[in-house]
Each structure stands twice: as C-alpha cells, then as structure tokens.
CHARMM internal coordinates of N, CA and C (Angstrom, degrees):
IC EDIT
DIST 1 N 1 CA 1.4484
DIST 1 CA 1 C 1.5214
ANGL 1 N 1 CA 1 C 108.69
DIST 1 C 2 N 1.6301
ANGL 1 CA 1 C 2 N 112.09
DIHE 1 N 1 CA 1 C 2 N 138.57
DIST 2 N 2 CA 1.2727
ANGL 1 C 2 N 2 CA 119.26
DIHE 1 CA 1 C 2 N 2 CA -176.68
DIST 2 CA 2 C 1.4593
ANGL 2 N 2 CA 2 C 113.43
DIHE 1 C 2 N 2 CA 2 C -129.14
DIST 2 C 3 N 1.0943
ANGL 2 CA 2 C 3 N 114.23
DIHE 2 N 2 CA 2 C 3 N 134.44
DIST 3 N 3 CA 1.6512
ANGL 2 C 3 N 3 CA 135.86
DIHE 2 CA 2 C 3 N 3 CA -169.54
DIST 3 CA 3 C 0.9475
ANGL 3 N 3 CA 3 C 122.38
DIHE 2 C 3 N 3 CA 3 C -103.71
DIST 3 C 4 N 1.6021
ANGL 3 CA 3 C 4 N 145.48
DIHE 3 N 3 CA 3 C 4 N 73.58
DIST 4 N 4 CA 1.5482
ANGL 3 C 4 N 4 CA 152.22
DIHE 3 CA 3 C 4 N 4 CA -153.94
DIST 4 CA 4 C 1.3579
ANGL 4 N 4 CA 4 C 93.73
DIHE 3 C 4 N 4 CA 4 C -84.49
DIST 4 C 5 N 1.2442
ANGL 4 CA 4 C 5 N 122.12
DIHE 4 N 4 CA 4 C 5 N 130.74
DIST 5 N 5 CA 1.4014
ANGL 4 C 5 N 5 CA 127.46
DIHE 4 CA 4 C 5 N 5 CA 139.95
DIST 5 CA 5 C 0.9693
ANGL 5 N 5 CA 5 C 133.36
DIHE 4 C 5 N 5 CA 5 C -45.82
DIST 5 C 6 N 1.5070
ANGL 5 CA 5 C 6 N 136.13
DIHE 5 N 5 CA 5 C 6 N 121.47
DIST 6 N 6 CA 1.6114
ANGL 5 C 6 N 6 CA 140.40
DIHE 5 CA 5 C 6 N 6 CA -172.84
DIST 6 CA 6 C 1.4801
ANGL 6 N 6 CA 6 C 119.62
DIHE 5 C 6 N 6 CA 6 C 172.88
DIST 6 C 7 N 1.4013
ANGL 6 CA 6 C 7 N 85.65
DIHE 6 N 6 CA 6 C 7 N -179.80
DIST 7 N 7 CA 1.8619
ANGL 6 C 7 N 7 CA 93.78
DIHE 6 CA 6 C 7 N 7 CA 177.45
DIST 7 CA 7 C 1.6870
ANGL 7 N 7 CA 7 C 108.80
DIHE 6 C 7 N 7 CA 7 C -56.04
DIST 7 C 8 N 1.4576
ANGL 7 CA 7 C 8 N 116.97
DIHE 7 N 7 CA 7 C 8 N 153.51
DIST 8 N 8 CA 1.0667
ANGL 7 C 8 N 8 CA 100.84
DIHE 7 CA 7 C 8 N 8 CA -169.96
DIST 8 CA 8 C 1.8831
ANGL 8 N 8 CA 8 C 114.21
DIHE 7 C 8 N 8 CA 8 C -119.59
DIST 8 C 9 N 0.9624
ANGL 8 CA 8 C 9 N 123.65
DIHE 8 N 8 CA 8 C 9 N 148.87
DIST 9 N 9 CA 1.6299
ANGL 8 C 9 N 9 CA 134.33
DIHE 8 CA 8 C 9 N 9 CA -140.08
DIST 9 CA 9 C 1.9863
ANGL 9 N 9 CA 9 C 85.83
DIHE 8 C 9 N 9 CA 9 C -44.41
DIST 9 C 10 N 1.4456
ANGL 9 CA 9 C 10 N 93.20
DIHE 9 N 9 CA 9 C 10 N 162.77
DIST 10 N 10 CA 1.6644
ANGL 9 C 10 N 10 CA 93.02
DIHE 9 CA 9 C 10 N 10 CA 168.13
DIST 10 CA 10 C 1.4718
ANGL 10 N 10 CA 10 C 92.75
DIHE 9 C 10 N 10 CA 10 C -103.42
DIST 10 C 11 N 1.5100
ANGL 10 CA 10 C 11 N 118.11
DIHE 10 N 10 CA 10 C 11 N 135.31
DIST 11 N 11 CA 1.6577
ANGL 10 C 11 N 11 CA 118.71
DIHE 10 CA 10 C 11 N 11 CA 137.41
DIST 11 CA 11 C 1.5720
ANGL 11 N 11 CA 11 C 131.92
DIHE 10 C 11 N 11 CA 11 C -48.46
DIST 11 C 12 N 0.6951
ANGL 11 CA 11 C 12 N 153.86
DIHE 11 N 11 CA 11 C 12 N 100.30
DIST 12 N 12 CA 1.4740
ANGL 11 C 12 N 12 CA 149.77
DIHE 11 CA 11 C 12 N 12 CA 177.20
DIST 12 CA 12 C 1.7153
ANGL 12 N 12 CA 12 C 107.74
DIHE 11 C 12 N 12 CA 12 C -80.37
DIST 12 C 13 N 1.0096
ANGL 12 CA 12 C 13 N 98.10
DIHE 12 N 12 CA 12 C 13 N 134.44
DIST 13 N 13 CA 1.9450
ANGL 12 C 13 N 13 CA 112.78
DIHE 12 CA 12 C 13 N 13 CA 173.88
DIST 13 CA 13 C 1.2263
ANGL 13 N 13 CA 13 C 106.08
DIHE 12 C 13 N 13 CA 13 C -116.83
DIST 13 C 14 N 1.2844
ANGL 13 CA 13 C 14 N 105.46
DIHE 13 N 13 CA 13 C 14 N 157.27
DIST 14 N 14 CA 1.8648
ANGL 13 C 14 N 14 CA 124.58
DIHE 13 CA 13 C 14 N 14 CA -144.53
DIST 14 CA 14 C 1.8129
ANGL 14 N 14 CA 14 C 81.85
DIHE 13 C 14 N 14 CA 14 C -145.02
DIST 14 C 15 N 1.3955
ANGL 14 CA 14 C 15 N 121.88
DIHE 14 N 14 CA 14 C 15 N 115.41
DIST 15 N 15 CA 1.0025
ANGL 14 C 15 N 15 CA 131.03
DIHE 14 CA 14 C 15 N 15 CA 161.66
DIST 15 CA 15 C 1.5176
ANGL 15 N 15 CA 15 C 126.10
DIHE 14 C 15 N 15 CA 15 C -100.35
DIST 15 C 16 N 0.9268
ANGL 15 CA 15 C 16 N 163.53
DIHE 15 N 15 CA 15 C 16 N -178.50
DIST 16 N 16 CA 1.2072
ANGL 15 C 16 N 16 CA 150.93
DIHE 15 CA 15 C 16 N 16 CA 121.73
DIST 16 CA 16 C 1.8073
ANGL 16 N 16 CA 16 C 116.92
DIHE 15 C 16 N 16 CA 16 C -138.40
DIST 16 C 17 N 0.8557
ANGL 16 CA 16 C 17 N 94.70
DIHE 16 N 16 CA 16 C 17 N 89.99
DIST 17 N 17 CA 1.6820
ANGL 16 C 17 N 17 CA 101.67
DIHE 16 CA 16 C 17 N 17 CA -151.42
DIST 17 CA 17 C 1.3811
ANGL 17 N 17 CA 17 C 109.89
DIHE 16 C 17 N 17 CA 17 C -90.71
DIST 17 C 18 N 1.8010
ANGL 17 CA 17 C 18 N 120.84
DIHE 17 N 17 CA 17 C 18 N 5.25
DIST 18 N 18 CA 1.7074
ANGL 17 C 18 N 18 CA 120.11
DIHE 17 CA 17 C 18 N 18 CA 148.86
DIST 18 CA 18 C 1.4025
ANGL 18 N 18 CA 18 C 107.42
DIHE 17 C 18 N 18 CA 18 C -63.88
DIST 18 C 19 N 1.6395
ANGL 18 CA 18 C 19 N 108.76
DIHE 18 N 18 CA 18 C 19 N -22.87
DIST 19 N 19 CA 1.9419
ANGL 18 C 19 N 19 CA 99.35
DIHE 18 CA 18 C 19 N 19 CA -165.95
DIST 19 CA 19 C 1.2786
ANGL 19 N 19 CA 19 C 108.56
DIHE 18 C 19 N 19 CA 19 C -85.15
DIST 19 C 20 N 1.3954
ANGL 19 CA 19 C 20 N 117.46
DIHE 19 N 19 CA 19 C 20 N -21.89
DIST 20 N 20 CA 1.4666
ANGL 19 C 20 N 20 CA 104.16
DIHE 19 CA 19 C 20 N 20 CA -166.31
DIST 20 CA 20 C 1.9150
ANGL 20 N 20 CA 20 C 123.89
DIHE 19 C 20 N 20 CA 20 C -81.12
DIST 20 C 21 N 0.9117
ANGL 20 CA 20 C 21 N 99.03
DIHE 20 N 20 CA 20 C 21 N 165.50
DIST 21 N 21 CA 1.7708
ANGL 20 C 21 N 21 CA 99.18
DIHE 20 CA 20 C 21 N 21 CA -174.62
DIST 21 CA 21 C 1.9959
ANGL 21 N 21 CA 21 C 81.89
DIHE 20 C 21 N 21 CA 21 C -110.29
DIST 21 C 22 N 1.0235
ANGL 21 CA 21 C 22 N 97.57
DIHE 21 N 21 CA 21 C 22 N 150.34
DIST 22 N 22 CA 1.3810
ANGL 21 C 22 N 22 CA 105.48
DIHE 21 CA 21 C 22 N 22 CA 168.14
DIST 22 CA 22 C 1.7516
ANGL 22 N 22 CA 22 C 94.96
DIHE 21 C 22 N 22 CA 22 C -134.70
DIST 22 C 23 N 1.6695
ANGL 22 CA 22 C 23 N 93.88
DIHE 22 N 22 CA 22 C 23 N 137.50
DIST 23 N 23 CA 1.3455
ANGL 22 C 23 N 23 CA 117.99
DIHE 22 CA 22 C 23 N 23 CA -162.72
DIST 23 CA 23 C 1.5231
ANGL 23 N 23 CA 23 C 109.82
DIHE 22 C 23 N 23 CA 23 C -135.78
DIST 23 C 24 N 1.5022
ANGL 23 CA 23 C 24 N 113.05
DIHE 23 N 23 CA 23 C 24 N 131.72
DIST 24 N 24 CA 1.2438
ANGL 23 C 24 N 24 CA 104.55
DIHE 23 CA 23 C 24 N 24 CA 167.52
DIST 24 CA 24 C 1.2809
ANGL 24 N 24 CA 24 C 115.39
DIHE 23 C 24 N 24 CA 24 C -139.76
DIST 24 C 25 N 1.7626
ANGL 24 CA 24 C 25 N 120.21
DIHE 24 N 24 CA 24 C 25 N 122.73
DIST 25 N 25 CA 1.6105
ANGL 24 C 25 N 25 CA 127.50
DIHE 24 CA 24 C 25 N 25 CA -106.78
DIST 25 CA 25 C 2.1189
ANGL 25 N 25 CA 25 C 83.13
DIHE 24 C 25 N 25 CA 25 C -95.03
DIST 25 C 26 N 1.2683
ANGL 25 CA 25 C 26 N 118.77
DIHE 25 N 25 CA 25 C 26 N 111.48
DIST 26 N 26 CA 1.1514
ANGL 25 C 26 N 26 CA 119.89
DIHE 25 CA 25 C 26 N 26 CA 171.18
DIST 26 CA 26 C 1.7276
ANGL 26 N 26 CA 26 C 123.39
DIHE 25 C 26 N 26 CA 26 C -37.21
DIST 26 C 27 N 1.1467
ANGL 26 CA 26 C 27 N 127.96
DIHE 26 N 26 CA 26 C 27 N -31.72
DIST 27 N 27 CA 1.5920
ANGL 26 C 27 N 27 CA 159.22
DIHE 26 CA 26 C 27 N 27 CA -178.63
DIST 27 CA 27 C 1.5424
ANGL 27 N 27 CA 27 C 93.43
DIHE 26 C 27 N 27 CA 27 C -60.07
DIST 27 C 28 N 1.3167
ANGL 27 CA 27 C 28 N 111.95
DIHE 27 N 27 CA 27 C 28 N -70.75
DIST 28 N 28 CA 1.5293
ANGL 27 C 28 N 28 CA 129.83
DIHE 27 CA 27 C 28 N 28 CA -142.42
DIST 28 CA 28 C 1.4760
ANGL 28 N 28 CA 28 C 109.70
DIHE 27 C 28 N 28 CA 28 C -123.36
DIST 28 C 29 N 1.2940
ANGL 28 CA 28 C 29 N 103.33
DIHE 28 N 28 CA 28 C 29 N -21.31
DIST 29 N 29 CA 1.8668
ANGL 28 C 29 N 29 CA 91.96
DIHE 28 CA 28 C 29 N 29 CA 176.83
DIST 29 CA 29 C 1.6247
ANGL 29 N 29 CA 29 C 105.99
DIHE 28 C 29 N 29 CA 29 C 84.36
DIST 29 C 30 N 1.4726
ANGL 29 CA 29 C 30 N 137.78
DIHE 29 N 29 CA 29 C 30 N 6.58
DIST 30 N 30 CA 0.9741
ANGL 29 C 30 N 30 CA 125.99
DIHE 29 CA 29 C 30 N 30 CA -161.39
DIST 30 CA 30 C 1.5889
ANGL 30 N 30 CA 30 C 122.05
DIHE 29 C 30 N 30 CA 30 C -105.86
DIST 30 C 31 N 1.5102
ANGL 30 CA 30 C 31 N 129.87
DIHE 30 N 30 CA 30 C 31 N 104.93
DIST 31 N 31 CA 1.4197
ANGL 30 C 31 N 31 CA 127.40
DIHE 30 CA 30 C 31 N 31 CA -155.09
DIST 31 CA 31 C 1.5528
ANGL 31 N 31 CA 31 C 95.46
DIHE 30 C 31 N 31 CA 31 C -60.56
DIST 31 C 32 N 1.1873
ANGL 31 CA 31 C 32 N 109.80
DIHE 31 N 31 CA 31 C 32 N 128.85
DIST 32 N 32 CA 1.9532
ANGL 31 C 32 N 32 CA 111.66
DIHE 31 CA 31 C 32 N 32 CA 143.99
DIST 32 CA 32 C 1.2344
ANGL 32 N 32 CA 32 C 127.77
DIHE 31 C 32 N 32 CA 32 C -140.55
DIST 32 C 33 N 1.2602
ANGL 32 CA 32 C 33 N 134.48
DIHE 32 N 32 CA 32 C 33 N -145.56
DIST 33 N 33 CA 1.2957
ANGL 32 C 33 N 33 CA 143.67
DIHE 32 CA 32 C 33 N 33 CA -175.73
DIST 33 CA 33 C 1.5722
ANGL 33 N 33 CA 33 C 110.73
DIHE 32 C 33 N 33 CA 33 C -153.38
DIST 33 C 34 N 1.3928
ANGL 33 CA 33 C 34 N 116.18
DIHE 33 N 33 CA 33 C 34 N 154.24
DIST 34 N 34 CA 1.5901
ANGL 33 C 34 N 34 CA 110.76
DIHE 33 CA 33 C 34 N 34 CA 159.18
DIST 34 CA 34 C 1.4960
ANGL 34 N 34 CA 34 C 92.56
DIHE 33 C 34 N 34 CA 34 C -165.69
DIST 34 C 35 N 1.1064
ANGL 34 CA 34 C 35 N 96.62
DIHE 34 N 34 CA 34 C 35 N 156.41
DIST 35 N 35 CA 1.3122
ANGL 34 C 35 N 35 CA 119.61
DIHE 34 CA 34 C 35 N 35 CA 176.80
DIST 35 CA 35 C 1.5851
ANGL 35 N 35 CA 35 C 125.03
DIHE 34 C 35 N 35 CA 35 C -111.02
DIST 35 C 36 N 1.3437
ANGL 35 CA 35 C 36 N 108.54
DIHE 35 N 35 CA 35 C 36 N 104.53
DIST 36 N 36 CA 1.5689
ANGL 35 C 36 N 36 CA 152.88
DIHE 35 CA 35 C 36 N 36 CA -155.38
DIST 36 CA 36 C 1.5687
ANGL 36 N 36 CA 36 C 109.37
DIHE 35 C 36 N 36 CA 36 C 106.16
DIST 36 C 37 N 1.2671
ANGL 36 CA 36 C 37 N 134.82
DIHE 36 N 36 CA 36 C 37 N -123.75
DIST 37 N 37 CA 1.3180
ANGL 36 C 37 N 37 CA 135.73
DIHE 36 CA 36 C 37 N 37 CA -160.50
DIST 37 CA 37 C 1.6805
ANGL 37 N 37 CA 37 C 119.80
DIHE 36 C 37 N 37 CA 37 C -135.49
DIST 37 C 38 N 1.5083
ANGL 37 CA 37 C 38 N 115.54
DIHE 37 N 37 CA 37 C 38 N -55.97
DIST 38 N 38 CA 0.8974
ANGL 37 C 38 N 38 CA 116.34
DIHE 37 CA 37 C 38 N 38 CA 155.59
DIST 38 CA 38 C 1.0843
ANGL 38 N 38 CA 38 C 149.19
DIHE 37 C 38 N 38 CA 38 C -86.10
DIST 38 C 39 N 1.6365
ANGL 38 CA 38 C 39 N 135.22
DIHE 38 N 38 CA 38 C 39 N 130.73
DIST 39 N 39 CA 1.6135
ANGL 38 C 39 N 39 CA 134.25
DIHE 38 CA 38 C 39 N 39 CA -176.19
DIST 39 CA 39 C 1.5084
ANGL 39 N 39 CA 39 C 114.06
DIHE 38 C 39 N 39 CA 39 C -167.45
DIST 39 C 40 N 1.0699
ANGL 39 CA 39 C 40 N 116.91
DIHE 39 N 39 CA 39 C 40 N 176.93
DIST 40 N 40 CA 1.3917
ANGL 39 C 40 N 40 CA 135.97
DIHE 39 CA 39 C 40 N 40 CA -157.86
DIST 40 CA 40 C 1.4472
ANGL 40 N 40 CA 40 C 100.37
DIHE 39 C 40 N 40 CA 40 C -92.50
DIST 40 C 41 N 1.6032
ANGL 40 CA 40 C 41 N 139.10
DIHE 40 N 40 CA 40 C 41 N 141.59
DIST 41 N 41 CA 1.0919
ANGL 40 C 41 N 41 CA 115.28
DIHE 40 CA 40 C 41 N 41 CA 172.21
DIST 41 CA 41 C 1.6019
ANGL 41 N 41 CA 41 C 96.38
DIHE 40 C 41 N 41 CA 41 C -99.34
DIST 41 C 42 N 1.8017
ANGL 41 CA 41 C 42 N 96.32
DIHE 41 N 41 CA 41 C 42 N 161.31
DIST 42 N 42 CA 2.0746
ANGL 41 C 42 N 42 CA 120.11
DIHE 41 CA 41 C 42 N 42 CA -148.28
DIST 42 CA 42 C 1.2445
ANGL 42 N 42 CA 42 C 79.81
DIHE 41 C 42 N 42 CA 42 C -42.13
DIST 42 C 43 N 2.3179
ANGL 42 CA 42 C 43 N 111.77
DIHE 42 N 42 CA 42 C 43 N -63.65
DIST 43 N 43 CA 1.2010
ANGL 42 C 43 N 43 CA 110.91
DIHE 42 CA 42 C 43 N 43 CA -115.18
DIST 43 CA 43 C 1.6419
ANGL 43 N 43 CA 43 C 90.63
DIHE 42 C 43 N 43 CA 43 C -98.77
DIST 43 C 44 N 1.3358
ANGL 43 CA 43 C 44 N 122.16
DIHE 43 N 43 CA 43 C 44 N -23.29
DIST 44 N 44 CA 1.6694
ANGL 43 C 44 N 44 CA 108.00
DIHE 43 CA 43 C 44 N 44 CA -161.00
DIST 44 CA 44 C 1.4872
ANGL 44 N 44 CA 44 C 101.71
DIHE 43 C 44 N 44 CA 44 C -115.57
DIST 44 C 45 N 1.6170
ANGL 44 CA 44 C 45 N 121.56
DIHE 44 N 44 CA 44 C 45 N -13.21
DIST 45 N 45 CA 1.2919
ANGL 44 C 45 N 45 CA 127.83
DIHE 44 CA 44 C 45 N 45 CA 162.88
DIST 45 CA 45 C 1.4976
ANGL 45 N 45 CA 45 C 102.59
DIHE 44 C 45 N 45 CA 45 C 68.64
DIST 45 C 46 N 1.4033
ANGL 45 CA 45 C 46 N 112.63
DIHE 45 N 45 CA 45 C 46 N 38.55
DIST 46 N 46 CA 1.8833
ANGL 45 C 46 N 46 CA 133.01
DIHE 45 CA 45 C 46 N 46 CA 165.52
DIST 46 CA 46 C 1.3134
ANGL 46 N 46 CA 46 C 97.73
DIHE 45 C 46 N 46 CA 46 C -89.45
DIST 46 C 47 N 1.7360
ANGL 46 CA 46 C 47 N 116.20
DIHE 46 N 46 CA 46 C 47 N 119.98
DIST 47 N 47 CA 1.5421
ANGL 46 C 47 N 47 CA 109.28
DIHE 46 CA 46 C 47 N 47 CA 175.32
DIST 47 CA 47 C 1.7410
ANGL 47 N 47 CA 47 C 108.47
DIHE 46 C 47 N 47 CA 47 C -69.53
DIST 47 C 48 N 1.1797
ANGL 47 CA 47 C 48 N 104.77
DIHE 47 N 47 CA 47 C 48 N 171.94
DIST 48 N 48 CA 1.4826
ANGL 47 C 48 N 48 CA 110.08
DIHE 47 CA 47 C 48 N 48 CA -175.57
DIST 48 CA 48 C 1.6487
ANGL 48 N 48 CA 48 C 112.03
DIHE 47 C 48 N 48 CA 48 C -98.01
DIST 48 C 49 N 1.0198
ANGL 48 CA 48 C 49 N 150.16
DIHE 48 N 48 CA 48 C 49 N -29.71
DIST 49 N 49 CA 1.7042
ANGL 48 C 49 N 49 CA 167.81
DIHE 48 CA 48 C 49 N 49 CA -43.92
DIST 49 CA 49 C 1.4657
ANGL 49 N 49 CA 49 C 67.95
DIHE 48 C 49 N 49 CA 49 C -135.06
DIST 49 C 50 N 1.3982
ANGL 49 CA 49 C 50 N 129.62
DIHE 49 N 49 CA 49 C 50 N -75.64
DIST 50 N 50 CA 1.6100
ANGL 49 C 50 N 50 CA 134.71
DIHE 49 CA 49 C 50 N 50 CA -143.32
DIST 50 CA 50 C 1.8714
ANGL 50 N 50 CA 50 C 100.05
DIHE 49 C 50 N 50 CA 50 C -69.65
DIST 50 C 51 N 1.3237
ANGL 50 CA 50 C 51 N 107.45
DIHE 50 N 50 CA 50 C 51 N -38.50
DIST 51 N 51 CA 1.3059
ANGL 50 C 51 N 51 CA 101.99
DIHE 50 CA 50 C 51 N 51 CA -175.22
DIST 51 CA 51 C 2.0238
ANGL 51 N 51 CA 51 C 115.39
DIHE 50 C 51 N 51 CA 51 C -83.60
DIST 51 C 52 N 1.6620
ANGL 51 CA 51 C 52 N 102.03
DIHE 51 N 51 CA 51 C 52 N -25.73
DIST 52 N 52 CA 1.7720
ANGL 51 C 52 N 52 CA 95.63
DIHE 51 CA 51 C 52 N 52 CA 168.70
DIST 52 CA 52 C 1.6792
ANGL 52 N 52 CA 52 C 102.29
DIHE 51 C 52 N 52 CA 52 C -69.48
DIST 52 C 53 N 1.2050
ANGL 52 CA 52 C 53 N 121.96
DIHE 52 N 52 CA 52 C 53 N -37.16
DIST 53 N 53 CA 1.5744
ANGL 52 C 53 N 53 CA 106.83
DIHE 52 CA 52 C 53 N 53 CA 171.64
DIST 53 CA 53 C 1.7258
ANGL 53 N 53 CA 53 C 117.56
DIHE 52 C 53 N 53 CA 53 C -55.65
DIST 53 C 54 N 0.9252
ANGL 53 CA 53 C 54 N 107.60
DIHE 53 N 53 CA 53 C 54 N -67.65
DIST 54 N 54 CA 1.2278
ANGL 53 C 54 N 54 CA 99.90
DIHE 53 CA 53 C 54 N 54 CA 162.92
DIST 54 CA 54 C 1.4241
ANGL 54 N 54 CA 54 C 133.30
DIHE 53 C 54 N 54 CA 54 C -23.67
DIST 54 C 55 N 1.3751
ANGL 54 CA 54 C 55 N 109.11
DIHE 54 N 54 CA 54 C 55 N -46.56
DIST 55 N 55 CA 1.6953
ANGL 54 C 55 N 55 CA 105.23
DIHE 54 CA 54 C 55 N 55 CA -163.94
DIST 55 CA 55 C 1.8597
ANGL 55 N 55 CA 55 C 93.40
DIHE 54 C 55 N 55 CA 55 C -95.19
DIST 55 C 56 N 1.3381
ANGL 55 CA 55 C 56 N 125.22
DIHE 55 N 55 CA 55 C 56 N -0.21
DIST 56 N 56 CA 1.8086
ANGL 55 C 56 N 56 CA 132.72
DIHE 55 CA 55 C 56 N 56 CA 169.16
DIST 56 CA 56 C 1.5763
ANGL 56 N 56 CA 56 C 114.39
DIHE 55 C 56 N 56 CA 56 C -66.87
DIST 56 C 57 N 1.7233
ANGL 56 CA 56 C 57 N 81.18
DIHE 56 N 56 CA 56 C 57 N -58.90
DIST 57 N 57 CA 1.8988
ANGL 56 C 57 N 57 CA 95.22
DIHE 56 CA 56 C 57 N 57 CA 169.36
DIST 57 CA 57 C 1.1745
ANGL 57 N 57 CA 57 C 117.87
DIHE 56 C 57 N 57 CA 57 C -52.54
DIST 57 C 58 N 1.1564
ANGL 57 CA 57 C 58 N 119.84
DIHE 57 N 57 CA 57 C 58 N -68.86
DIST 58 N 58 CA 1.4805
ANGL 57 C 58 N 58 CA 108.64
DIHE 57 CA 57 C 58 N 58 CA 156.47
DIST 58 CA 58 C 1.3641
ANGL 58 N 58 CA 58 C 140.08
DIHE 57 C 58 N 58 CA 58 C -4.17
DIST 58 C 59 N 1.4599
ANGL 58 CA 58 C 59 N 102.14
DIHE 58 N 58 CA 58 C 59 N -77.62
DIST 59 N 59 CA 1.8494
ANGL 58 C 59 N 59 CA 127.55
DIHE 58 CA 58 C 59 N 59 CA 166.52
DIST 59 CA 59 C 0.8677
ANGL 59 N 59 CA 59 C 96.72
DIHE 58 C 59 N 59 CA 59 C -53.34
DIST 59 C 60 N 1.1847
ANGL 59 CA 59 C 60 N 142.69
DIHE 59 N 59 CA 59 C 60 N -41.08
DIST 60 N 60 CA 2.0156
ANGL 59 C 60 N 60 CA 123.79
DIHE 59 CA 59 C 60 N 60 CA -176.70
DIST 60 CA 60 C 1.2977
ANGL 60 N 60 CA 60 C 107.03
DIHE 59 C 60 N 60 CA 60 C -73.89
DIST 60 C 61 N 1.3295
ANGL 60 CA 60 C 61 N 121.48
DIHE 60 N 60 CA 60 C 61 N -62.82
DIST 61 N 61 CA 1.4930
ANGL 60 C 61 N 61 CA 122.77
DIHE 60 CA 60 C 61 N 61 CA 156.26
DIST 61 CA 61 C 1.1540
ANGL 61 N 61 CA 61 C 126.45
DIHE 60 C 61 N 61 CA 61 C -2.55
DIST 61 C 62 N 1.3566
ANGL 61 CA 61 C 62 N 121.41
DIHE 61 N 61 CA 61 C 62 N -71.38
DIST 62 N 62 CA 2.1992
ANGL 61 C 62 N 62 CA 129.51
DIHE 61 CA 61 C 62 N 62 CA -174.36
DIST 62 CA 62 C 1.6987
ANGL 62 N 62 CA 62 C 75.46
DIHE 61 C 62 N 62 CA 62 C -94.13
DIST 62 C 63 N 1.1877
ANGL 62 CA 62 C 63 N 170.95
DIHE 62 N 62 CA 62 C 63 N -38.18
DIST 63 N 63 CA 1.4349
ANGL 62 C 63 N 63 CA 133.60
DIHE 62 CA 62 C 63 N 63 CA 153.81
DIST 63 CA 63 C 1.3323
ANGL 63 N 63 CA 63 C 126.63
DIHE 62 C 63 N 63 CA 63 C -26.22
DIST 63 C 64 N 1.2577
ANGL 63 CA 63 C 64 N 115.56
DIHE 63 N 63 CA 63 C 64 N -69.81
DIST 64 N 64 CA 1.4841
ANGL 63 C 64 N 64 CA 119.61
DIHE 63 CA 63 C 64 N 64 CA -138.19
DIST 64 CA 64 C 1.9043
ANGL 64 N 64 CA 64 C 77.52
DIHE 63 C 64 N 64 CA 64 C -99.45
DIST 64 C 65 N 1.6823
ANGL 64 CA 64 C 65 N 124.93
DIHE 64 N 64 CA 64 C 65 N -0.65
DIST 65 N 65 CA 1.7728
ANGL 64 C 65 N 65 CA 113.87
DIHE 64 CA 64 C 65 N 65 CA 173.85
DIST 65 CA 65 C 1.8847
ANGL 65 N 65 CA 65 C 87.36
DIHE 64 C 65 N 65 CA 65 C -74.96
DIST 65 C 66 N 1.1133
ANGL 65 CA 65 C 66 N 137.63
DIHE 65 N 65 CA 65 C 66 N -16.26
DIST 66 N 66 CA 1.2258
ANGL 65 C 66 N 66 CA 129.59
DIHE 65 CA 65 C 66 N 66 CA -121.19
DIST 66 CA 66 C 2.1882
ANGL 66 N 66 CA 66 C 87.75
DIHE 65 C 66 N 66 CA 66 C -120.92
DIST 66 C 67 N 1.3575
ANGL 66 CA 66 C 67 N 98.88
DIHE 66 N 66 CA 66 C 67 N -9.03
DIST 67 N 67 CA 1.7526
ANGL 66 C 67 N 67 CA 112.40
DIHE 66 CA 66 C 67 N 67 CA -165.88
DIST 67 CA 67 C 1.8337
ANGL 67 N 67 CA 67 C 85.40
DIHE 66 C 67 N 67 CA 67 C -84.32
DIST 67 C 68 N 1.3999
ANGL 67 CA 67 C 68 N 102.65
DIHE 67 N 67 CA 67 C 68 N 136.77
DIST 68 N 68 CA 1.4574
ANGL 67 C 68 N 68 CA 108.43
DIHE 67 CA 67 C 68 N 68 CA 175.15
DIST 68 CA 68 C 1.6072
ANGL 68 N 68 CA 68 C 103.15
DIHE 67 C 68 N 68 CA 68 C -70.10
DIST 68 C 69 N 1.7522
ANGL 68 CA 68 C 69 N 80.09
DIHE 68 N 68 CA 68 C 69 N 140.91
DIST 69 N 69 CA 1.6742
ANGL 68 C 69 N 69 CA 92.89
DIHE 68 CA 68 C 69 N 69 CA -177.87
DIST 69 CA 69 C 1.6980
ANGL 69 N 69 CA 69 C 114.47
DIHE 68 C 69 N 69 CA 69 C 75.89
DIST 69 C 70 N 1.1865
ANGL 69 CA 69 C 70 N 133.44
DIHE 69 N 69 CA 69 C 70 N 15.89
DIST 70 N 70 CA 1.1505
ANGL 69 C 70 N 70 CA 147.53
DIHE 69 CA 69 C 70 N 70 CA 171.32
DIST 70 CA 70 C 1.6440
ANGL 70 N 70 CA 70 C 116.94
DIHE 69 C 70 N 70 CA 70 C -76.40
DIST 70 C 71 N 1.5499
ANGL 70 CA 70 C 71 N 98.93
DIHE 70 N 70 CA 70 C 71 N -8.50
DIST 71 N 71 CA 1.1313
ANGL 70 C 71 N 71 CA 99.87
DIHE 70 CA 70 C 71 N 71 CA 157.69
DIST 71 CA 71 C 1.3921
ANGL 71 N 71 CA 71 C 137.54
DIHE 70 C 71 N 71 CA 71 C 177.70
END
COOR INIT
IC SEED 1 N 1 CA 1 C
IC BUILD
C-alpha cells in the first residue's frame, strides 16, 4: 500500500432541510433535528411523541387562522 501526498478528499453533505423536524428536547434543553417526526432525543433518550403533537396542533392553528373569514 501506497500513500501519495496531497490535497485531501472533500466530504460532501447532503441536506434536505424541508424533511427535517427541528426539535428542542423539553427534558434536556438540547437543539436537534430529525428527519420525519418522531425520535429519541441524542443526549437524554426522552421520546418526543407528546411534544411533535404539540408543535402539529399548532401548525393547524396559524393555518386554518390564515383560511379567509377565520376570523
């Protein structure tokens, strides 16, 4: 095996940042992301289930304030 000296490879990152839910874990205070809705948070491993409902209700909420004549 041979080891050339040089520039060294680029990583490339793949975002897709319509998918992600951004979460910040009520328990622990800890910002993250995931992509779909439900998950474990990294650091305290408290599922989220009660708090992504929460933040839906919401989103329907400033939706349906947003339907003419809504109010």
């Amino acid at each position: 095996m041979k080891v050339r000296a040089g520039a060294p490879l680029l990583v490339r990152y793949y975002r897709e940042r319509e998918l992600e839910t951004k979460i910040t874990c009520v328990n622990c205070t800890l910002q993250f992301a995931v992509y779909g809705v439900f998950a474990d948070c990294p650091d305290c491993a408290v599922h989220n289930s009660l708090q992504t409902l929460q933040m839906n209700l919401d989103l329907t909420r400033r939706q349906l304030d947003l339907l003419p004549g809504s109010k």
